[in-house]
SERO-4910 file (N, C-alpha, C, O; in steps of 0.05 Angstrom, whole numbers):
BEGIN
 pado doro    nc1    nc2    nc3   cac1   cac2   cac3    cc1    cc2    cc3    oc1    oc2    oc3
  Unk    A    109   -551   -390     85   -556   -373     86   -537   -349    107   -533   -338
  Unk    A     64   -527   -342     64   -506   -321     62   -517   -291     48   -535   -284
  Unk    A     77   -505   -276     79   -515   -253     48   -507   -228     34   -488   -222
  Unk    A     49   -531   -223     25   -539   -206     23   -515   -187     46   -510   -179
  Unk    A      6   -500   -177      4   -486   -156    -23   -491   -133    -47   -488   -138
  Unk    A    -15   -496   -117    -27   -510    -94    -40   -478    -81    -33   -455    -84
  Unk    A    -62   -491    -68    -81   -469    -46    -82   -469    -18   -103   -477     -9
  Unk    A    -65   -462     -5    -64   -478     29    -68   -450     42    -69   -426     35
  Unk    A    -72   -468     70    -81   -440     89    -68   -458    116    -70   -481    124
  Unk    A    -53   -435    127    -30   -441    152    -46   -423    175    -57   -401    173
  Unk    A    -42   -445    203    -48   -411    225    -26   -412    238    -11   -429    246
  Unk    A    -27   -375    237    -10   -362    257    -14   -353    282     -9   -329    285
  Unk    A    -19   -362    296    -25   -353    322    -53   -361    315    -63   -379    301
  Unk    A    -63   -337    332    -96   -357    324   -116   -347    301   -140   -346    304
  Unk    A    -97   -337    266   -119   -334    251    -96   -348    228    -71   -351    228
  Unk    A   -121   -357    205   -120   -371    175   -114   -356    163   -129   -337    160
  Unk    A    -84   -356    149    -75   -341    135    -80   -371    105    -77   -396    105
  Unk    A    -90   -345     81    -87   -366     61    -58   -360     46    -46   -339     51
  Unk    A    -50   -376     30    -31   -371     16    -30   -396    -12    -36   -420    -12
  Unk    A    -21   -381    -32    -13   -395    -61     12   -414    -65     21   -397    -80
  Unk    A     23   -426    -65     48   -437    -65     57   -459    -87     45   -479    -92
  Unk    A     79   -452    -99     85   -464   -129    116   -473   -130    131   -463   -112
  Unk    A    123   -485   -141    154   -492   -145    169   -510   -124    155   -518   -106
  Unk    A    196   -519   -124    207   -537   -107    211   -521    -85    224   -500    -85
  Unk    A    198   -534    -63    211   -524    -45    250   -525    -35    262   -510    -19
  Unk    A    254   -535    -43    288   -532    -48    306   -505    -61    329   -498    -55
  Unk    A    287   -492    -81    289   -476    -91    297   -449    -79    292   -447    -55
  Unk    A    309   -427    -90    305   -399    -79    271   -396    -77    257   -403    -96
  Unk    A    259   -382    -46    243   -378    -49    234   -340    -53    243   -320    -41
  Unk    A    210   -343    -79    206   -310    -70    174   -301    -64    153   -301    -77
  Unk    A    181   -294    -45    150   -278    -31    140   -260    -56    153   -250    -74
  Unk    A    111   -260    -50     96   -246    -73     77   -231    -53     60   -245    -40
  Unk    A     78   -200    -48     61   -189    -33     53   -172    -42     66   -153    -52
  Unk    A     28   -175    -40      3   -160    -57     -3   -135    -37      5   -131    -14
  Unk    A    -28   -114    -62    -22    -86    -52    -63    -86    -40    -74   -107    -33
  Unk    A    -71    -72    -40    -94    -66    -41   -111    -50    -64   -106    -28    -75
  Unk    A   -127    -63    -68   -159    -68    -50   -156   -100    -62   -179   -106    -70
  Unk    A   -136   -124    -67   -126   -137    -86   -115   -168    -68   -114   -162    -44
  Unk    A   -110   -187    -71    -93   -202    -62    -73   -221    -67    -50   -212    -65
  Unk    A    -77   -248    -74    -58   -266    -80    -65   -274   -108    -50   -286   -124
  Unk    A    -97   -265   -111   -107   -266   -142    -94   -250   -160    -98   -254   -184
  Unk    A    -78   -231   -151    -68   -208   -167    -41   -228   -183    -33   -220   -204
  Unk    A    -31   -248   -174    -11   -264   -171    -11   -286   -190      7   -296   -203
  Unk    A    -40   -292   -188    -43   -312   -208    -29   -329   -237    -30   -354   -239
  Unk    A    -18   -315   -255    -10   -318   -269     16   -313   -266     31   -325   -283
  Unk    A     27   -297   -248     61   -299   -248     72   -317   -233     97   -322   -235
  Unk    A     59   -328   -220     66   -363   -207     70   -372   -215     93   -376   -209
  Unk    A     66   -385   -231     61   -416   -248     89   -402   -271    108   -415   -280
  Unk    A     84   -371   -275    107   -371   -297    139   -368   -280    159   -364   -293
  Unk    A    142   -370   -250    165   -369   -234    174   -393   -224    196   -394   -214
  Unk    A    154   -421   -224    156   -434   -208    168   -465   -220    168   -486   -208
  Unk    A    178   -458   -244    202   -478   -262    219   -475   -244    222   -495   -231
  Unk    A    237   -450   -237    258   -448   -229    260   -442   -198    278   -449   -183
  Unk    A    237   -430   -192    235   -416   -150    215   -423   -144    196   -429   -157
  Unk    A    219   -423   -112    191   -432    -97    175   -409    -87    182   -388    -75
  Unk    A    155   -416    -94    144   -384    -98    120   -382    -73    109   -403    -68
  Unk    A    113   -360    -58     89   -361    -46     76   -335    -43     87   -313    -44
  Unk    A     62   -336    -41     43   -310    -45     21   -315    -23      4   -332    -28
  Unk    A     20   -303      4     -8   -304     21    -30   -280     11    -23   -265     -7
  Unk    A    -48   -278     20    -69   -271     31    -61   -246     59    -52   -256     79
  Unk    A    -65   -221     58    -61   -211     87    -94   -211     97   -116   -214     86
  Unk    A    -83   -205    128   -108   -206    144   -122   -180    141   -117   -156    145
  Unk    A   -145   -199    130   -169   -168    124   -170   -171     93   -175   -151     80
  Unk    A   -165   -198     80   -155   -187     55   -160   -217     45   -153   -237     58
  Unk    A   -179   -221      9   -171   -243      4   -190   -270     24   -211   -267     36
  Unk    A   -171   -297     22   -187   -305     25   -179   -318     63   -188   -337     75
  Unk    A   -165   -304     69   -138   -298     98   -170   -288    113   -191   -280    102
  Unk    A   -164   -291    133   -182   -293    166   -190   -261    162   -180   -249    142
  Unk    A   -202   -251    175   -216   -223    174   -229   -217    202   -253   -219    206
  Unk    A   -209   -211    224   -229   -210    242   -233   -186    251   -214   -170    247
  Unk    A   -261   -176    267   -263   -152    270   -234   -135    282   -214   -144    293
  Unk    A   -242   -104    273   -217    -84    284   -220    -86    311   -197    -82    319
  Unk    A   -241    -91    337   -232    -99    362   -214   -119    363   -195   -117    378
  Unk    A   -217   -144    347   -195   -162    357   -173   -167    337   -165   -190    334
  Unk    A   -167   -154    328   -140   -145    313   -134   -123    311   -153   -108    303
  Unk    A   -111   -111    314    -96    -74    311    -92    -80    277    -75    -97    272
  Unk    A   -105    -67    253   -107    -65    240    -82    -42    231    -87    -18    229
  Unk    A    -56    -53    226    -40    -39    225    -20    -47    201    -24    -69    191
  Unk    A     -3    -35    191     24    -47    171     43    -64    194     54    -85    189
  Unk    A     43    -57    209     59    -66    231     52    -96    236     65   -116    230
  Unk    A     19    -95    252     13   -127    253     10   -148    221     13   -172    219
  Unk    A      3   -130    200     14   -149    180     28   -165    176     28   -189    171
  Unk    A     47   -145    179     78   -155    174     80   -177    195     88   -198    186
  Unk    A     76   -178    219     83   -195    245     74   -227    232     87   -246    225
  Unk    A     47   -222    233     26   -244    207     48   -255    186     60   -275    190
  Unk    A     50   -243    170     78   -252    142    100   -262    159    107   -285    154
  Unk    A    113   -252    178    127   -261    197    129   -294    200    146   -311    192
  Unk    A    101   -293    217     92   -316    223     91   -342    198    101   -365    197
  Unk    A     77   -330    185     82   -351    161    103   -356    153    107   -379    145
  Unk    A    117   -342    154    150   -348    135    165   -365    156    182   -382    150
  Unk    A    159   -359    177    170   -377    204    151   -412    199    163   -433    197
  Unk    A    130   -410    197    115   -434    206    127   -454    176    132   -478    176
  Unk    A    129   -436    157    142   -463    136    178   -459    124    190   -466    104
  Unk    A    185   -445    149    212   -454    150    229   -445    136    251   -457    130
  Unk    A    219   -416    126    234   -395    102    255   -386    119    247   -378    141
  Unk    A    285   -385    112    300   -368    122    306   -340    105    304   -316    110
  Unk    A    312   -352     85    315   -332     64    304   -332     43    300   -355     33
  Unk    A    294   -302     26    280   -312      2    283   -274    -12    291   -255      2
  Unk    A    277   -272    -33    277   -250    -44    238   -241    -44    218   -254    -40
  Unk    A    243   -217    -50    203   -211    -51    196   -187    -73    212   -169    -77
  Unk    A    177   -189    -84    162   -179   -106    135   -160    -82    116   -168    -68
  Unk    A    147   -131    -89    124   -115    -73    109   -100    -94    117    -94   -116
  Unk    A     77    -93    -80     66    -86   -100     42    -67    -84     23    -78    -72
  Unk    A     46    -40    -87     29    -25    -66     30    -35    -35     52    -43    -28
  Unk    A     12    -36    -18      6    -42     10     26    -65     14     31    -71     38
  Unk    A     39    -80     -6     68   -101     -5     81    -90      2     90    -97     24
  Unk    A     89    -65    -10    114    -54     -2    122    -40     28    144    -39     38
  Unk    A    100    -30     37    114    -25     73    118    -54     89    135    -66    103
  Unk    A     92    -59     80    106    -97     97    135   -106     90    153   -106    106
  Unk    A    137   -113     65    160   -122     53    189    -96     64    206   -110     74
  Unk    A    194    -79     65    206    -58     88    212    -70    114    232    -79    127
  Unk    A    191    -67    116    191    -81    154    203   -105    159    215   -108    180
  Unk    A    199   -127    139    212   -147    137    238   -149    135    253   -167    143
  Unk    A    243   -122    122    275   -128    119    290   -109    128    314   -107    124
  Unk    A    276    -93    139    287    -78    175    296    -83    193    316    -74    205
  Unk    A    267   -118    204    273   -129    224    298   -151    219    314   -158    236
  Unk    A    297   -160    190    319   -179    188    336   -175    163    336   -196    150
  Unk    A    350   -154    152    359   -151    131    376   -174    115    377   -175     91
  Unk    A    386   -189    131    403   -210    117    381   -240    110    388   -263    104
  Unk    A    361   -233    112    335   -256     96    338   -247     81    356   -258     69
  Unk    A    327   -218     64    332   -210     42    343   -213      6    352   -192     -5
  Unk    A    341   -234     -7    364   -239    -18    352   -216    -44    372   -203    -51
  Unk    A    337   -211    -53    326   -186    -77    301   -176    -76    281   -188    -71
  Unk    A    302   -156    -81    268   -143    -84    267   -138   -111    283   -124   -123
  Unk    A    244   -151   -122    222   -133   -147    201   -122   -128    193   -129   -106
  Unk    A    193    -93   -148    180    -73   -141    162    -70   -165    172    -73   -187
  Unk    A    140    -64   -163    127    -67   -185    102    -44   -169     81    -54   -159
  Unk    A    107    -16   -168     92     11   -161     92     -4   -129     70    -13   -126
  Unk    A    106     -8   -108    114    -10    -98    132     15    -83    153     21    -93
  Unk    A    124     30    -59    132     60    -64    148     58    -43    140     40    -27
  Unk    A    172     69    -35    192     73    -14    203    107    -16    226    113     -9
  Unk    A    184    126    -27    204    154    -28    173    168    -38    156    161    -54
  Unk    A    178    196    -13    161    213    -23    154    221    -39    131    229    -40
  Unk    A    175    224    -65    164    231    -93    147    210   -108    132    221   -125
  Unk    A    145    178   -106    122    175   -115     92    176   -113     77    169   -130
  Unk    A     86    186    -88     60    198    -80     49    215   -102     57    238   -104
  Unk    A     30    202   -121     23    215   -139    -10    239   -126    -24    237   -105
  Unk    A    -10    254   -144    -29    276   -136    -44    274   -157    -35    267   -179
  Unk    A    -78    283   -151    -98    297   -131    -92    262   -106    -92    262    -82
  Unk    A    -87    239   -123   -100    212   -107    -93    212    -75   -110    207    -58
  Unk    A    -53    221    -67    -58    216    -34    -65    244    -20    -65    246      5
  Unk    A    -70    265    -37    -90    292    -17   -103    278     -2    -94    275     21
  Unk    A   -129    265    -11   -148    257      2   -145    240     23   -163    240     39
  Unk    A   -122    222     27   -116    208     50   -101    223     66   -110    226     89
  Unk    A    -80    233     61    -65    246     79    -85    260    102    -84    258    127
  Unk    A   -106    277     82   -115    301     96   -140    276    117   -151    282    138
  Unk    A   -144    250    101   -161    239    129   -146    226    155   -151    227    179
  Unk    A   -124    215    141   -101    211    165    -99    235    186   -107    236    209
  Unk    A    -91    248    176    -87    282    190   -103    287    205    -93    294    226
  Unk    A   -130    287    204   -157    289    212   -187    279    212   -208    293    211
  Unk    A   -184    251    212   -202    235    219   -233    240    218   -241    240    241
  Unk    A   -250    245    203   -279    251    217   -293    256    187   -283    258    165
  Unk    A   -323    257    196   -338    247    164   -333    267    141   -340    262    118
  Unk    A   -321    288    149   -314    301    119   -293    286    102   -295    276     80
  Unk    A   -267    287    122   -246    280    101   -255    241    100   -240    227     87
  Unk    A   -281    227    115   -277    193    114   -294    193     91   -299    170     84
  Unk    A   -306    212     76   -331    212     50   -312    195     29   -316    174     17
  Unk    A   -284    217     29   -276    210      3   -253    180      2   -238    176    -16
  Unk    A   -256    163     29   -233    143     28   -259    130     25   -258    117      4
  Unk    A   -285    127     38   -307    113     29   -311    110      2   -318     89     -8
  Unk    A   -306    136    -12   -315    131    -44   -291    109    -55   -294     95    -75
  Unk    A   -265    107    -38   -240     95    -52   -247     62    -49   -235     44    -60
  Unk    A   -269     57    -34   -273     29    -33   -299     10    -52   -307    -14    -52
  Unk    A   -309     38    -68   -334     32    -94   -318     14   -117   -297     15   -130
  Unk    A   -338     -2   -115   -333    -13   -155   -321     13   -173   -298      9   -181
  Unk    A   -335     39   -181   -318     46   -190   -289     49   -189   -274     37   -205
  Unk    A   -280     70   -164   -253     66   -164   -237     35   -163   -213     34   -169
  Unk    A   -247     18   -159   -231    -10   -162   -223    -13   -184   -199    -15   -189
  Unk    A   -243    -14   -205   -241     -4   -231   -215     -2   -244   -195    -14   -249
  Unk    A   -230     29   -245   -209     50   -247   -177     46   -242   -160     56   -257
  Unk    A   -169     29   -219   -145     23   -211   -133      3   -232   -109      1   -238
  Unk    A   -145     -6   -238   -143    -38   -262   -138    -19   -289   -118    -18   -302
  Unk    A   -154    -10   -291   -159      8   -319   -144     36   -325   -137     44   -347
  Unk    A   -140     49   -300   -127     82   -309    -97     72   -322    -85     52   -314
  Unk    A    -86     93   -346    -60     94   -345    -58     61   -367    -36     60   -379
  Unk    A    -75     41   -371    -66     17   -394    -83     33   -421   -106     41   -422
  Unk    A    -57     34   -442    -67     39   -470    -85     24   -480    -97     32   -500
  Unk    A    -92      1   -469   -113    -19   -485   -128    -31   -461   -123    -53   -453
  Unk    A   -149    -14   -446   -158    -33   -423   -177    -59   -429   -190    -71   -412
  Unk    A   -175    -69   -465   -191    -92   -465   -168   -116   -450   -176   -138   -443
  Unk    A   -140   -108   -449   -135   -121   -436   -131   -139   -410   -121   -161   -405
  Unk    A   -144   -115   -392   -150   -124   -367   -178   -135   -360   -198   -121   -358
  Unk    A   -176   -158   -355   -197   -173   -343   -220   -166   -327   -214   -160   -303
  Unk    A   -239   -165   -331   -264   -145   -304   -257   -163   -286   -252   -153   -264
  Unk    A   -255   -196   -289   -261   -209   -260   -244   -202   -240   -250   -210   -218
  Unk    A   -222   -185   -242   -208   -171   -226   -223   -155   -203   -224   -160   -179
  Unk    A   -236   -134   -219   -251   -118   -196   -273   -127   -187   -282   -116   -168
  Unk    A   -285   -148   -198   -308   -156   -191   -304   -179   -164   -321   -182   -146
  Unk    A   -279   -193   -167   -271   -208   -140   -255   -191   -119   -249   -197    -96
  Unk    A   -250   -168   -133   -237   -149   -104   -259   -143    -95   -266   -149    -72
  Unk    A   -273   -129   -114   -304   -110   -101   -321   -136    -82   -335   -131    -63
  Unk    A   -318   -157    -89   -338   -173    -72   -329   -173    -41   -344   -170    -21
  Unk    A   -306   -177    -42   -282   -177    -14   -289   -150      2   -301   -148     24
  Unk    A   -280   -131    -14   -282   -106     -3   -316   -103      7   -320    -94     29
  Unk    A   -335   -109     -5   -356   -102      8   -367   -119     27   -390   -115     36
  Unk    A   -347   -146     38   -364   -162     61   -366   -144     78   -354   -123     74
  Unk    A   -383   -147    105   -400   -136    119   -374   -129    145   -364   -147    160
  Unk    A   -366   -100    145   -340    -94    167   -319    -96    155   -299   -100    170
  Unk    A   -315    -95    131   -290    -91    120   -282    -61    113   -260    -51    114
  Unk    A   -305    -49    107   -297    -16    102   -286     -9    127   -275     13    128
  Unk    A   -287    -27    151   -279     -6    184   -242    -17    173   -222     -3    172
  Unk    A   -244    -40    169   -214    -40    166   -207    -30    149   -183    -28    152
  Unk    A   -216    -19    124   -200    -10    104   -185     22    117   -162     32    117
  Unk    A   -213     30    127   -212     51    130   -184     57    154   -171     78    155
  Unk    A   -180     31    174   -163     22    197   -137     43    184   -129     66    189
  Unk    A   -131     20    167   -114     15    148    -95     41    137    -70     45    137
  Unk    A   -111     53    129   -114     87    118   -101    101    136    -79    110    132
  Unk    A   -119    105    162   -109    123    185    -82    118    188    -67    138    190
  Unk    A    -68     87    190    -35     76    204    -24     83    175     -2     75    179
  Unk    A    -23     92    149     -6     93    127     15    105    128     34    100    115
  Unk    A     13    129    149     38    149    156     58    141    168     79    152    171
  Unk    A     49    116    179     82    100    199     92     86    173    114     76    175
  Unk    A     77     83    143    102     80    130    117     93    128    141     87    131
  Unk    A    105    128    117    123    145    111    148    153    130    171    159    123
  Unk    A    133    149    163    159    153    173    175    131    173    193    126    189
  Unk    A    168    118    157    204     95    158    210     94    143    220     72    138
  Unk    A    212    114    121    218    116    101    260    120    111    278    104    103
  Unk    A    263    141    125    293    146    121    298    123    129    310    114    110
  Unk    A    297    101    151    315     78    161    302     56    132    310     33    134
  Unk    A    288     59    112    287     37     92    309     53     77    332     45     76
  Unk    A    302     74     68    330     80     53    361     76     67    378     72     49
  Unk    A    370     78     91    391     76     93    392     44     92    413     32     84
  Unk    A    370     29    100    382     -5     96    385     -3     64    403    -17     55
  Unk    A    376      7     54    383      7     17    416     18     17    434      9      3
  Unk    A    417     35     34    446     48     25    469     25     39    490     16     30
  Unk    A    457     20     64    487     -8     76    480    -25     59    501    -30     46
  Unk    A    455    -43     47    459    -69     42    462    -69      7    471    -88     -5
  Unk    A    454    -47     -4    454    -53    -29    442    -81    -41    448    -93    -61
  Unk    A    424    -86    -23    407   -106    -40    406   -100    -66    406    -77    -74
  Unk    A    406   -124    -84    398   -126   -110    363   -111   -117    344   -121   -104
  Unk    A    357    -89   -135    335    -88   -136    328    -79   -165    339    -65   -183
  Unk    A    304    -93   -163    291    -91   -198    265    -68   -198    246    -73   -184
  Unk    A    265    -51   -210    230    -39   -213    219    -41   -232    230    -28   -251
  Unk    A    198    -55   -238    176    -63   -259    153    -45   -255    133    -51   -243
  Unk    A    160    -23   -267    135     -5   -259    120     12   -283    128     19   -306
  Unk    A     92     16   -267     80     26   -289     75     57   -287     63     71   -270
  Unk    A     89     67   -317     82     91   -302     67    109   -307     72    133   -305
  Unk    A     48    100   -315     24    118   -321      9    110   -299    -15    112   -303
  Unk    A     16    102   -276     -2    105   -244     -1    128   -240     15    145   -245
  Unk    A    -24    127   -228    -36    159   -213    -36    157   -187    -43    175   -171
  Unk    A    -27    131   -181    -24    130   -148      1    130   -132      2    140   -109
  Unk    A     26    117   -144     55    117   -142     63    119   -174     59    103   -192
  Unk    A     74    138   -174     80    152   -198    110    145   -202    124    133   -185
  Unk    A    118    154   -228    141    135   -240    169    150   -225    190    138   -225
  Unk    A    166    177   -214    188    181   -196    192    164   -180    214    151   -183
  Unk    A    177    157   -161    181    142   -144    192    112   -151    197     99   -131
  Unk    A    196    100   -174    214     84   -185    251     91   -186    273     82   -179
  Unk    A    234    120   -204    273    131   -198    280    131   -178    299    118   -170
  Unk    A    266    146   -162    287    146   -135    301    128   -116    314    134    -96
  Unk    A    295    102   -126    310     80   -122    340     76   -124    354     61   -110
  Unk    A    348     96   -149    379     93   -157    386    113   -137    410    109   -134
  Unk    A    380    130   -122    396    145   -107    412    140    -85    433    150    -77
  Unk    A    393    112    -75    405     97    -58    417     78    -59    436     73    -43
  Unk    A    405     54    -88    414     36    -99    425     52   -130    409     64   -144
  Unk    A    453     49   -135    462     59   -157    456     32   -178    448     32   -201
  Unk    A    462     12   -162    460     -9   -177    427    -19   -191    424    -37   -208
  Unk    A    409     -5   -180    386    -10   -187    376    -21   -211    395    -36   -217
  Unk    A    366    -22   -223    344    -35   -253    322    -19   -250    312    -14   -229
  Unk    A    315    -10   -273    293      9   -271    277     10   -291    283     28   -307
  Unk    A    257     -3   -296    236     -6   -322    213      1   -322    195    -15   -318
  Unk    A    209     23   -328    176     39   -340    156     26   -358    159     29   -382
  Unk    A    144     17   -353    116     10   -381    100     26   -375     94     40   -356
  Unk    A     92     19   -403     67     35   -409     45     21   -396     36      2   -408
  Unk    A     35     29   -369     10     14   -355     10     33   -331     23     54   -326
  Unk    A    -11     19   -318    -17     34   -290     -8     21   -275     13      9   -279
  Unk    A    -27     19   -246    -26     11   -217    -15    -23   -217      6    -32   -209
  Unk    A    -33    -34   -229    -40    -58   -236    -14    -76   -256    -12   -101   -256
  Unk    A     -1    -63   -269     16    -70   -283     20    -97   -299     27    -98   -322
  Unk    A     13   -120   -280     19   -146   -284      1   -152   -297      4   -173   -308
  Unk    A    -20   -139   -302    -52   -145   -319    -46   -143   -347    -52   -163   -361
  Unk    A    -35   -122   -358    -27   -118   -381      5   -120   -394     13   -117   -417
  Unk    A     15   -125   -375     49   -132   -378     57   -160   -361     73   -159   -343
  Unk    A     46   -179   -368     56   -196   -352     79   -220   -369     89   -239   -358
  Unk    A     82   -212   -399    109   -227   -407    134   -208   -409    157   -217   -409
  Unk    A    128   -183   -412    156   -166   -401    163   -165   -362    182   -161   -347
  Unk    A    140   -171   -359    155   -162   -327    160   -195   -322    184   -200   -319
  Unk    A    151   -207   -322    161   -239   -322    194   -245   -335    210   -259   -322
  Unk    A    201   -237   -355    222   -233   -371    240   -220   -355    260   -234   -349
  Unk    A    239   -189   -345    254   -171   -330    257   -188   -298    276   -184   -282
  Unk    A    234   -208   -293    241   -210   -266    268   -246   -270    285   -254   -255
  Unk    A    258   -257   -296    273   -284   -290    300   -270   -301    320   -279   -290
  Unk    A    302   -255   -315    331   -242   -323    345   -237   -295    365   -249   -287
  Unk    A    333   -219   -284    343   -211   -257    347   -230   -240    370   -232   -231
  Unk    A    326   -251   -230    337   -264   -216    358   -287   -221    371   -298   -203
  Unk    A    360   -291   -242    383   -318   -250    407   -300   -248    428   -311   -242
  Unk    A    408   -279   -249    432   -260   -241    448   -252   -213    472   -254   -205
  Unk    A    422   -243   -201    433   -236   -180    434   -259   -156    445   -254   -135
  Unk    A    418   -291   -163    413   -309   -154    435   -326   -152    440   -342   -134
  Unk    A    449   -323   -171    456   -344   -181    491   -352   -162    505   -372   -168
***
């Protein structure tokens, strides 16, 4: 019988963060942080298959989903204040420790998290989840870099086009051998999100701050090299956005790593969700245990 997953919404300070929540709370708990243009819906189905054994939660970030959205004057639309937000939640229901599943725009949060407190930490899955320059796949982060770099309506045309029904698409669909497998209602509940009224100013926020991941890239790798966290990659590597190097380069730091390629894209969990389910309860009864 599948375990019940509940719909709650916590505040942190003064905005509604929503969040998914499944399993005993007694349990190991593991964070589920979603990437963009995407949220806790992306999650859906790997809840209920984690939550026999762990207590599982998955929020909503701000700007995102079905989590508070307030304009970019009254929020710094940053990876930084995200993370503070996830912070907050993991404080308000009393998480000390828990392992986390990153997944795109997851993965610098999920970083930061375990920057500021490495010994919460107990495992990471990664699932295109990027921590090393070589997964920056190409022509896709030209076009941001060069708007980061330089801000103004030439290079903002083409992060505008990154927020169309097509490309949402496209993200679900590039790189899966069989896209009857992936569900449209996917892009059709991102695309609805993404087009409420002031959300392109944040996406676009969002875009400009992406380079303070890159620069923390060397202090995430050296917490990889002291802590040797346990870590799994469930990745797909036929993404065109974090490309399957950027999986390898995981073992450089972590020798101990796990490292699993499917055949899928960005999205992974859409079309692989009883092997990566498989790879992640293997892993965790292991390194949990």
């Amino acid at each position: 019988m599948a375990s019940a997953v509940h719909h709650r919404t916590a505040t942190v300070g003064d905005l509604e963060v929503f969040y998914r929540e499944a399993g005993d709370p007694k349990a190991p708990t593991v964070l589920l942080l979603h990437g963009f243009p995407t949220s806790s819906h992306m999650f859906r189905h790997l809840i209920p298959a984690l939550a026999d054994r762990y207590h599982v939660i998955a929020p909503d970030h701000i700007g995102f989903g079905q989590s508070a959205m307030p304009a970019p004057r009254d929020f710094p639309y940053t990876f930084e204040a995200l993370t503070e937000v996830t912070s907050g939640l993991l404080r308000h229901l009393g998480i000390d420790q828990f392992a986390m599943y990153v997944q795109d725009y997851g993965a610098p949060i999920g970083w930061r998290l375990a920057l500021k407190a490495p010994d919460r930490i107990t495992a990471i899955i990664t699932q295109n989840g990027n921590a090393y320059e070589e997964g920056f796949a190409r022509p896709f982060w030209d076009g941001v870099f060069a708007y980061t770099e330089a801000p103004g309506p030439d290079t903002e045309a083409p992060m505008r086009a990154a927020l169309t029904l097509e490309v949402t698409r496209w993200q679900y669909v590039n790189g899966v051998a069989d896209p009857s497998l992936v569900s449209p209602d996917n892009w059709v509940h991102d695309q609805a999100l993404l087009d409420r009224p002031g959300n392109d100013e944040i996406q676009l926020r969002l875009f400009r701050d992406y380079p303070t991941n890159v620069g923390l890239y060397p202090r995430v790798h050296q917490y990889f090299r002291d802590s040797q966290v346990p870590l799994l990659a469930v990745w797909g590597a036929n993404d065109e956005i974090f490309g399957p190097e950027g999986a390898k380069a995981f073992s450089r730091d972590l020798p101990g790593a796990e490292i699993h390629l499917l055949e899928s894209g960005h999205f992974a969990l859409e079309s692989h969700l009883e092997p990566i389910t498989e790879h992640i309860r293997d892993f965790l009864a292991r390194v949990l245990a």
